[in-house]
N, C-alpha and C positions, 0 to 999 in steps of 0.2 A: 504494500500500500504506500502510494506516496504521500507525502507531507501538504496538509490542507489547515486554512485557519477554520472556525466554527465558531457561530454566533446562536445566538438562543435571544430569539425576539418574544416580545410579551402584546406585543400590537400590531395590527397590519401596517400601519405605515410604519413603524421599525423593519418589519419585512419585505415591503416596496423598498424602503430605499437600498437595504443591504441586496434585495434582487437587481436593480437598477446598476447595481455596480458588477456584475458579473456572480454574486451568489446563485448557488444552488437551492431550492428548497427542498427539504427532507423531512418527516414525522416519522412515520411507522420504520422508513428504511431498511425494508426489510427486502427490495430490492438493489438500489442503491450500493447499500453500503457492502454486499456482495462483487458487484460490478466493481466497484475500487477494492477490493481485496484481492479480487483477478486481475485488475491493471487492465481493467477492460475499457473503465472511466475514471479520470483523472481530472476531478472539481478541483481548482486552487483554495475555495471558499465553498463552505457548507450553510446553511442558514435553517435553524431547528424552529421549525413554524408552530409544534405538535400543540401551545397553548393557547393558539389564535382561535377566535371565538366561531368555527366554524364546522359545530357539532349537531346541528339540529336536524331533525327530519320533519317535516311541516306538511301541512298541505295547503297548497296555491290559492289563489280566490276564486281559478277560474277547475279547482276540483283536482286538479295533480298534486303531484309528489316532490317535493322538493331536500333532498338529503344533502347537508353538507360534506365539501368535502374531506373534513375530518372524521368525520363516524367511521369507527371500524367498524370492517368486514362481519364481524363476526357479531356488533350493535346494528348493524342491516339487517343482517340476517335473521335476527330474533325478534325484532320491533313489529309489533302487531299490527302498526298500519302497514308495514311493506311487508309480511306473512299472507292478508287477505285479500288483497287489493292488487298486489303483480306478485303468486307466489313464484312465478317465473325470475326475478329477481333475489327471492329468497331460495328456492332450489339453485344458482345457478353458483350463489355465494361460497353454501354449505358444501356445494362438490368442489370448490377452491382449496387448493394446499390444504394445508393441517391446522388443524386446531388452533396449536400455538401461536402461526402465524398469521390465521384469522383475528385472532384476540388486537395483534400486533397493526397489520395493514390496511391502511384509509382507502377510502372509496379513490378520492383521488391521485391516490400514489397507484393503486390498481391499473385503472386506466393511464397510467401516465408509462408503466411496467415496458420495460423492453423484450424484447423475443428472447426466448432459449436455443436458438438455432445455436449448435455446439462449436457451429463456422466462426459464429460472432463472438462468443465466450473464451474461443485459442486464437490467444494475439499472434500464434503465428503462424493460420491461417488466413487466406485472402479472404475481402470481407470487406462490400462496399459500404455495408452499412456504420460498421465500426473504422475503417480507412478508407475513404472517396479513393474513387481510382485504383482499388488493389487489384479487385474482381470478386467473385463469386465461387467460393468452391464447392457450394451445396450442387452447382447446376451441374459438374463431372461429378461429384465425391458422392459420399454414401446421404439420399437425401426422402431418406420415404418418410419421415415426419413434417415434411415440408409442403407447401402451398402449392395448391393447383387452381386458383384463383385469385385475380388480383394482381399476379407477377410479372416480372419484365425481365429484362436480359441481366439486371443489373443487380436485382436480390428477389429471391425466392424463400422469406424465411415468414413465419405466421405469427400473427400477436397472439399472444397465451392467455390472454385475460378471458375468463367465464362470464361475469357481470357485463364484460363491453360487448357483450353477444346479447344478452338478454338488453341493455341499452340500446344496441341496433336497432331489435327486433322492435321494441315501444316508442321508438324513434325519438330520444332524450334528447334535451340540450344540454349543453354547458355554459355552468356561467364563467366568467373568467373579469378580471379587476385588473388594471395594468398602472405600472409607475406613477402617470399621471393622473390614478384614480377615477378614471375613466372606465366605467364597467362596461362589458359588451357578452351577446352572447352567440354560441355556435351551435347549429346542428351535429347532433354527435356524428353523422354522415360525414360530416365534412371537417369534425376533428380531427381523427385519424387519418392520414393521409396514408394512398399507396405507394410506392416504391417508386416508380417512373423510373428517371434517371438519377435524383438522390434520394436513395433511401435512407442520408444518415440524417433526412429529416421528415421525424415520425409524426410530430403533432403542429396544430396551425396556431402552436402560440406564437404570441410575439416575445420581443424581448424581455424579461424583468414579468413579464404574466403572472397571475396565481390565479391557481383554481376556486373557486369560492364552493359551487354547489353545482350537482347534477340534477336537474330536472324533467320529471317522466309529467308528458302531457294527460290531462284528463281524456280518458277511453269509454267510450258509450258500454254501460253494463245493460247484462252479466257482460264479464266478461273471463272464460277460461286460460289460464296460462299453467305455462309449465317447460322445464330444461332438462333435455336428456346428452348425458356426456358417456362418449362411447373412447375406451382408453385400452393402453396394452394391460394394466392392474387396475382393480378398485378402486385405492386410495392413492392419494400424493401422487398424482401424475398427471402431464396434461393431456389434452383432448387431441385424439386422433380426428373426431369429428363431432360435432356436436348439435343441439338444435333449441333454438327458443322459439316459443310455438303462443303466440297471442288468439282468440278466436271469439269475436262477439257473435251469437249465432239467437237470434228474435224469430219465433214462428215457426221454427224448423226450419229457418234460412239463413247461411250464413252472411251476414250484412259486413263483416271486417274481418282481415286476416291481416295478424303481422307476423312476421316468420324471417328469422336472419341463422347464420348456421357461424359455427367455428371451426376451429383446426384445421380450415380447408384454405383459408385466406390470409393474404398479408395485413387485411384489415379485418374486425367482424365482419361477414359479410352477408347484405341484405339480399331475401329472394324475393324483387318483385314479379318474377313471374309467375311463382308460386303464389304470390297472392292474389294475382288475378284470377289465375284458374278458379280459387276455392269461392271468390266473394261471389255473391248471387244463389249461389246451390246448396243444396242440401246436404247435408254430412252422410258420409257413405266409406266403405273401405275401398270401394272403385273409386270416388273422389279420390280421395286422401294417394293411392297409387297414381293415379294420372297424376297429379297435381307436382307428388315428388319426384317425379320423371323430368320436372322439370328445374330441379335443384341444383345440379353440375351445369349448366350451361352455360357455356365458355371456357370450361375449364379445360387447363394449359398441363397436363402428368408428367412428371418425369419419370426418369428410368424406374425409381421404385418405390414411387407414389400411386402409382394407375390404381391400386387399389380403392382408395380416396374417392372413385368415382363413381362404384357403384356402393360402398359405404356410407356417401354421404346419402345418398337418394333413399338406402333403405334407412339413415336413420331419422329421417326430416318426414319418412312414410311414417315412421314408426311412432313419434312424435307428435305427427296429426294426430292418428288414430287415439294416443294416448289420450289426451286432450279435447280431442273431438266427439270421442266414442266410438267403438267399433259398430258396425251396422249391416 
């Protein structure tokens, strides 16, 4: 690990300015502070936000969710408005790493989370994400946990994060508060950025940014959710494939479908195809098949991902049906 200074603010603007200067922000660091013990990431300046006053989970005026982004994972996960109301957010938590480190990691250090591609984590592999310009060694090397959606020539590696897959799927914002205290906010779509040509820039903050809160919009009820993660083990490991499954269904018709999948993209990634097919029609196990037929579309396989392809489609099938009812 190399040699960094650390500041411990007690107010957001102690935290703008020390961001504004080149700090990093850290709380739970339960990402983070791994990456610089690998010399993967090398902050000069740390800045321990963990006491800023951005623990709440609310609900909107206009009927959403609004979770700060300091609540940990594991205060998401048990709080009975986000249990009832998008258990899709609360399953998608509890299948997140371990206990320990649920107790430990903020909503917004989750999302903020870097890939595990094994390319990015050995500095002395090529790896455009962690050195512009080296290359990619996932696209020759061994790469079947890797992305078949989303990719470019330039990195092929998938965000790890559970929650930012259920985020997708309810189509969240962000809020974000910048130096000049200027707040603005962003579709979680368009927070995450894909890869193009620089993938070693993963998110659309700005300089000196802080995350404040994530916010899930109000959803016409009922409304059904739920998160299936399909992995090589049970526990502690991430998602080969995954599925957040939204479904308001009035009269025996389904009036809204949100549906985004994981472990298959360099970002969560949404399926609006799949939600065209479903909205209008009736819930059925032929639904729910045709619909996940059209899950993998576009996807890009490498040498020993191809699997990924038709995993994902049975697990987004699998996932309606769970959610929707079999019929």
């Amino acid at each position: 690990m190399h040699p960094f200074a650390f500041t411990k603010v007690s107010s957001t603007r102690e935290a703008l300015n020390a961001g504004r200067n080149g700090g990093r922000y850290i709380a739970g660091g339960t990402t983070l502070v791994d990456l610089m013990r690998e010399t993967v990431e090398r902050p000069a300046a740390l800045v321990d936000i963990s006491d800023l006053p951005l623990r709440g989970i609310t609900v909107t005026e206009r009927g959403g969710l609004r979770i700060g982004a300091l609540v940990r994972m594991a205060e998401a996960a048990a709080n009975s408005r986000v249990h009832t109301t998008y258990p899709v957010i609360s399953q998608a938590l509890e299948l997140s790493a371990s206990a320990q480190l649920r107790n430990m990691a903020t909503i917004g250090g989750n999302i903020m989370q870097r890939t595990r591609c094994t390319y990015f984590r050995d500095v002395t592999a090529a790896c455009n994400k962690r050195a512009p310009g080296s290359g990619c060694a996932a696209l020759e090397g061994v790469n079947r946990t890797h992305a078949i959606l989303g990719t470019s020539d330039a990195c092929v590696a998938t965000h790890p994060s559970d929650v930012a897959v259920a985020f997708a799927a309810l189509e969240a914002k962000v809020h974000l508060l910048g130096p000049d205290r200027r707040e603005r906010t962003v579709d979680f779509a368009d927070f995450l950025l894909r890869p193009g040509s620089t993938p070693s820039r993963e998110q659309a903050l700005r300089a000196g940014e802080l995350i404040t809160a994530v916010e899930i919009p109000a959803h016409p009820r009922p409304l059904r959710s739920g998160y299936l993660k399909v992995r090589d083990r049970q526990s502690y490991e991430f998602a080969l494939t995954s599925a957040a499954v939204a479904l308001h269904v009035r009269g025996g018709v389904i009036r809204e479908a949100k549906v985004a999948a994981g472990g298959v993209g360099t970002v969560p990634w949404k399926l609006p195809a799949v939600e065209r097919h479903l909205v209008g029609e009736r819930p059925s196990d032929a639904l729910w098949a045709a619909a996940a037929e059209r899950a993998a579309e576009g996807a890009r396989p490498l040498e020993h991902n191809r699997f990924k392809v038709d995993l994902l489609t049975r697990t987004v099938e699998r996932q309606l049906r769970i959610v929707g009812g079999a019929k």
